[in-house]
N, C-alpha and C positions, 0 to 999 in steps of 0.2 A: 918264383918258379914258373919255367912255361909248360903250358897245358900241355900233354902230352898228342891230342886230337887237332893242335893247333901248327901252324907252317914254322918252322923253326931256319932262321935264314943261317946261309954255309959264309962261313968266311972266305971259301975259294970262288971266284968267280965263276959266273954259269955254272955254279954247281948248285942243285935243288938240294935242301936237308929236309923236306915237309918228308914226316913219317908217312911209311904206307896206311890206309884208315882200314886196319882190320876190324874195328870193332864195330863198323858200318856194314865193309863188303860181304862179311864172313856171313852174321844174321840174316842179310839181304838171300844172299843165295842160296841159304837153306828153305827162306820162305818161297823164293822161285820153284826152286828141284817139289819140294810139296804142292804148290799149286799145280804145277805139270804134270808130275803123276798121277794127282787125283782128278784134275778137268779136262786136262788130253791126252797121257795116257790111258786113265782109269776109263775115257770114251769108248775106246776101240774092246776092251774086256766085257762093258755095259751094252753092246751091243752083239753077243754073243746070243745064242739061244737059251744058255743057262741061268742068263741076267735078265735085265731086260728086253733084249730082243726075243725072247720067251713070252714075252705078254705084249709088246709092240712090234709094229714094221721097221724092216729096215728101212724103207722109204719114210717114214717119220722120225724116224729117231735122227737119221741124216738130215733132214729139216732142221729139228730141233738142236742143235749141232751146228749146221751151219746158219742157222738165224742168230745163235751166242755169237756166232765168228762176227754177223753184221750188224750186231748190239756193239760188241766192244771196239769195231771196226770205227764206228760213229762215234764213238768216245775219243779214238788215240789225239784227235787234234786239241779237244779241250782237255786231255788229260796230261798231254804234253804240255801244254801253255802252264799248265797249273804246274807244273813237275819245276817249268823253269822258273815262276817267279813264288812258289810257296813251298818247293821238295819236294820229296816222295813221300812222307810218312804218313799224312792223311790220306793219300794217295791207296798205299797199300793195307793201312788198316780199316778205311771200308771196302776194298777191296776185299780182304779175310772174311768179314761179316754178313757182305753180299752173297761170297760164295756157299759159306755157311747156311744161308737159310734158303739157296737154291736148289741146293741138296738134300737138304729136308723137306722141301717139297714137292724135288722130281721121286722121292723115296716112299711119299704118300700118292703118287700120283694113279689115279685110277680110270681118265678117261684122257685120248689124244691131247687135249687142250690144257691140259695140265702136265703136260710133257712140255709142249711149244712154249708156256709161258716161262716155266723155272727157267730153261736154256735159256728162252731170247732177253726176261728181265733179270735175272738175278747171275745163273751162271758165268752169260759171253761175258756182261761188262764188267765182272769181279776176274775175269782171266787178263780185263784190258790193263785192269789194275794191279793186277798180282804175276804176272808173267814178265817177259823179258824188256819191253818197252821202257816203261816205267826206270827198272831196276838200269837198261842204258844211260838214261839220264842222269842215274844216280853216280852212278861211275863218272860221268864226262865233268860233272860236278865237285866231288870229291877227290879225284887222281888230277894229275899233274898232265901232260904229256907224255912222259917217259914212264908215269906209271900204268898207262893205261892197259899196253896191252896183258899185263901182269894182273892187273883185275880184271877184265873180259873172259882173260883164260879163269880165274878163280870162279868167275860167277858162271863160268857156261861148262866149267867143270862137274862141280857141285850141281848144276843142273844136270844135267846127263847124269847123274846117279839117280832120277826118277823114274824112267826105266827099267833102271836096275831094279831096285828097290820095288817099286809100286805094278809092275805088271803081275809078276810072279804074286808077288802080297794080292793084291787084291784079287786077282782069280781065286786064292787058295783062300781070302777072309770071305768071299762069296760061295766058297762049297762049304764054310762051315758056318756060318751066318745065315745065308742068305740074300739076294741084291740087296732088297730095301736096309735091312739090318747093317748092312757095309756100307752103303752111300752115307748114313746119318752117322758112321763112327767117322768116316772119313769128312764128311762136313767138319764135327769138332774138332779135328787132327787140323784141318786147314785153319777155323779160329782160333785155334790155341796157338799155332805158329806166327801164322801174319800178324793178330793182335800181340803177339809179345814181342814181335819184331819190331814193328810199329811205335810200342809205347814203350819199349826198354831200350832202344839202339840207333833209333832216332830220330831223338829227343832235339839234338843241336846238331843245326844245317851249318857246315861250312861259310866262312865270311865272304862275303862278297868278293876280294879280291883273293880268295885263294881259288874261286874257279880260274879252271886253266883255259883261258885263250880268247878271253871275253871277249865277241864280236855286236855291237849293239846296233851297227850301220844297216844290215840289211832285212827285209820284211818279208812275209810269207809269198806276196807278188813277184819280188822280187827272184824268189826260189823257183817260183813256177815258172819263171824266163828263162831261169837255165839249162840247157839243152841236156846237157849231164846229168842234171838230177831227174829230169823228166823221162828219159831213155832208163837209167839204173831202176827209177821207180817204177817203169810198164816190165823191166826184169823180173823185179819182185812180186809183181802182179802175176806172173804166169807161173813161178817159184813158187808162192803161195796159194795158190790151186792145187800146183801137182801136188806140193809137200803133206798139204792138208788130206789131199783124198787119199795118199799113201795111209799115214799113221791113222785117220778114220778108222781104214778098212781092210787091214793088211791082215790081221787077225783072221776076220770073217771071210777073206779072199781062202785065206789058205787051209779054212775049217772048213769051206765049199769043196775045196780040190781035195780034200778027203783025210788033213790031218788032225790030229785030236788037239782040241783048245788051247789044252795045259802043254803039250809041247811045244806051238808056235808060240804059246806067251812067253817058254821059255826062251825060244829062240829072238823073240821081240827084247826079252830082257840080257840079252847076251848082244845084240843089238846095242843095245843103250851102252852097256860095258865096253864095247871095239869105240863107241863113239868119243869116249876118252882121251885120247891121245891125239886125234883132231883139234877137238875144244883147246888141251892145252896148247899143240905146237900152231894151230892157228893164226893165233895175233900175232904171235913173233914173226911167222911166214909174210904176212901181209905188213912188217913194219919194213924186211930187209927187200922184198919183191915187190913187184905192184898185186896193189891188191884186188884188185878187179882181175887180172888174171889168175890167181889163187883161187879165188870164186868162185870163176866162169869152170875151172879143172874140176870142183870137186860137185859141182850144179851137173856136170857132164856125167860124174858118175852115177851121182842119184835117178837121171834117165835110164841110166842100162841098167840101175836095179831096180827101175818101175818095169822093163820090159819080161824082166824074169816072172811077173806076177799076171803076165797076159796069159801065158797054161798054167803055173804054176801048180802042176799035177803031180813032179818029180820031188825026190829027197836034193838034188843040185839045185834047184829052182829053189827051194826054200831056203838051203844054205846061203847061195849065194845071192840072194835079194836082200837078207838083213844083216850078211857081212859085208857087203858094198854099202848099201844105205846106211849100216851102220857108220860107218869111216866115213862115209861122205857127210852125213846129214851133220855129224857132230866139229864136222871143219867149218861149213858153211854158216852156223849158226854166228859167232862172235864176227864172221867176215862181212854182213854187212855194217855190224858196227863199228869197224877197222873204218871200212871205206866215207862213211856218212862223218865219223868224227876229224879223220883227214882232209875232208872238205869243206865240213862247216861246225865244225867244233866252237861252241862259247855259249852264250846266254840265249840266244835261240837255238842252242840243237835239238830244245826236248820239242818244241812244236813245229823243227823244219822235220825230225823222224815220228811225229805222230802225223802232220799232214800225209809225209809218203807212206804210213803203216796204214793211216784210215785209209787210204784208195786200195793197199793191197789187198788188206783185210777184208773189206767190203766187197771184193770183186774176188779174190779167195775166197771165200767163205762159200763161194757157189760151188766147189772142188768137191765137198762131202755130200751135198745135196745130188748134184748132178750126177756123180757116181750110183747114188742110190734110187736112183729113177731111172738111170741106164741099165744097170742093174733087172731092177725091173722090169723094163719091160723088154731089154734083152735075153733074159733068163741066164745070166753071167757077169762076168767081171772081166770078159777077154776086151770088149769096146773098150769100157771105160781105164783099163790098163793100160791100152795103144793109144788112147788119147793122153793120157796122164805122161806117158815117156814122151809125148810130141814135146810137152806144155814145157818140161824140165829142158830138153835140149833146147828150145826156143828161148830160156832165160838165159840159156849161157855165151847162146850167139849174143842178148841186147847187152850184157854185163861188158862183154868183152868190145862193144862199140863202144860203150861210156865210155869204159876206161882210155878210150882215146880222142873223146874231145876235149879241145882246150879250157881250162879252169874261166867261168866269166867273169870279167871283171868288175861287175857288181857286187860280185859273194870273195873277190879276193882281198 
């Protein structure tokens, strides 16, 4: 009898019969959607005056914040190497366990330096592990080609329900808890997911030849010579700035301009729901169009809903910041892994998309920091708002040059 998990060949020519691997994807991306909502969404609520930001600065707490971003930033290239020649499962089950005890001890934390640490050692690099990276290479590993864009859209589905889910929840488990009391429930929400992910779903990595498109020819030098990936990747670099200091701080922007917490959060979690229909029609947009133009459209939009957030004084300006961001942020997410697996899909794609994550990441991660020192010592969030819409239009100009240089013939 053949295994069900196993590639099952079609007696029609060119026709694939490998079942789709629910019993992988589905687990996987529930442990995403919970990681998310507890370590970047559940940021933006933790830094409220009711939470944390009630005994900390904002200017620290955005340190600590974006020093996680530069912890897991400097992971993505060794985490991807490993992703490609050992899985994800070890990957995301200390990943669960990292974040776990990060949270338990940003939850006891009572002086700045025990803020800095939980984020920089335990939280960033358990988000490198347990967020969307990882779980990319898990997909390009497990799905076929033709399956892919059907699992991108499932795992970045299921992810955007952490918004939903986790903004609303965790404000409301923080007025009846308490911050510290809700960070240590949500730590064990986060271990009891990723470790059961981990050690219940997967257990057995796909065989070596059922990866789809196994490319073994080319080297990480090799990638850095190509003018395509280096352009897409200084995209992602300015992308992951803007996008980062949006979701940091969008909360706290709009609880400055004078609305109450519990209604932006709801508005952030109604947010996360418009992002839906993105996610799903996403991959299939960037299978039948070019995908760097699908991108570059919806990278454009999330600039004009960072611009909405430079007064952001109005009931319009609030609406229309997290209904744009919403629709956009939720398409763009699975579209650079449309375009990355397009290009360089096979046995090095987990360490060619953790080399370009580490650069984003690490050069992003200054997005929540630098907010919060403009911030500062602006006495607002109008600068770092007009800087933030520059950063997002700028990624859509470099998206939309990639996408028109020629493929090199090293990586083809």
């Amino acid at each position: 009898m053949t295994r069900p998990d196993r590639p099952v060949r079609s007696s029609l020519p060119g026709v694939s019969a490998q079942p789709f691997p629910w019993k992988q994807i589905l687990p996987l991306s529930l442990t995403v959607m919970v990681a998310f909502g507890i370590m970047l969404y559940g940021f933006s609520v933790f830094l409220t005056d009711g939470a944390a930001g009630g005994e900390f600065s904002t200017g620290l707490l955005s340190v600590a914040y974006g020093g996680g971003l530069v912890a897991g930033g400097a992971l993505a290239y060794p985490i991807g190497r490993r992703a490609d020649h050992r899985g994800v499962r070890e990957i995301f089950g200390l990943g669960a366990l990292l974040g776990a005890g990060g949270l338990l001890w940003f939850s006891l934390a009572t002086e700045p330096w025990h803020v800095l640490a939980s984020w920089w050692f335990l939280i960033g690099p358990a988000g490198a592990m347990t967020f969307y990276e990882p779980a990319f290479v898990a997909v390009d590993r497990w799905c076929t080609k033709e399956q892919r864009a059907r699992a991108l859209a499932m795992l970045t589905l299921i992810g955007g329900l952490a918004g939903v889910i986790f903004l609303p929840g965790i404000e409301r488990l923080i007025s009846l808890m308490g911050w510290r009391a809700a960070v240590r429930a949500l730590g064990l929400l986060l271990l009891l997911t990723g470790g059961g992910t981990a050690w219940f779903f997967l257990r057995q990595e796909p065989p070596r030849q059922q990866v789809a498109s196994v490319r073994e020819g080319y080297s990480l030098g090799t990638i850095l010579r190509d003018r395509r990936f280096m352009l897409f990747t200084a995209a992602m670099v300015l992308s992951s700035v803007g996008a980062q200091a949006v979701l940091s701080h969008r909360v706290a922007r709009f609880e400055e301009a004078g609305f109450a917490v519990a209604g932006v959060a709801l508005w952030a979690a109604a947010a996360s729901a418009l992002s839906l229909p993105g996610r799903s029609v996403a991959p299939f947009l960037a299978q039948r169009f070019r995908s760097t133009s699908v991108q570059a459209t919806v990278m454009s939009l999330m600039a004009i809903a960072s611009v909405l957030m430079i007064d952001g004084s109005r009931d319009w300006h609030l609406a229309g910041h997290f209904i744009i961001f919403g629709l956009a942020f939720g398409a763009v997410l699975p579209l650079r892994a449309m375009v990355m697996s397009q290009w360089f899909s096979g046995s090095g794609y987990g360490r060619t998309m953790g080399a370009q994550w580490a650069v984003a990441s690490l050069i992003g991660a200054a997005g929540p920091a630098v907010v919060g020192v403009l911030h500062d010592t602006t006495g607002g969030y109008r600068v770092p708002m007009a800087v933030t819409a520059c950063l997002l239009a700028g990624a859509a100009v470099l998206v939309v040059t990639s996408g028109r240089i020629p493929k090199s013939r090293e990586v083809s």
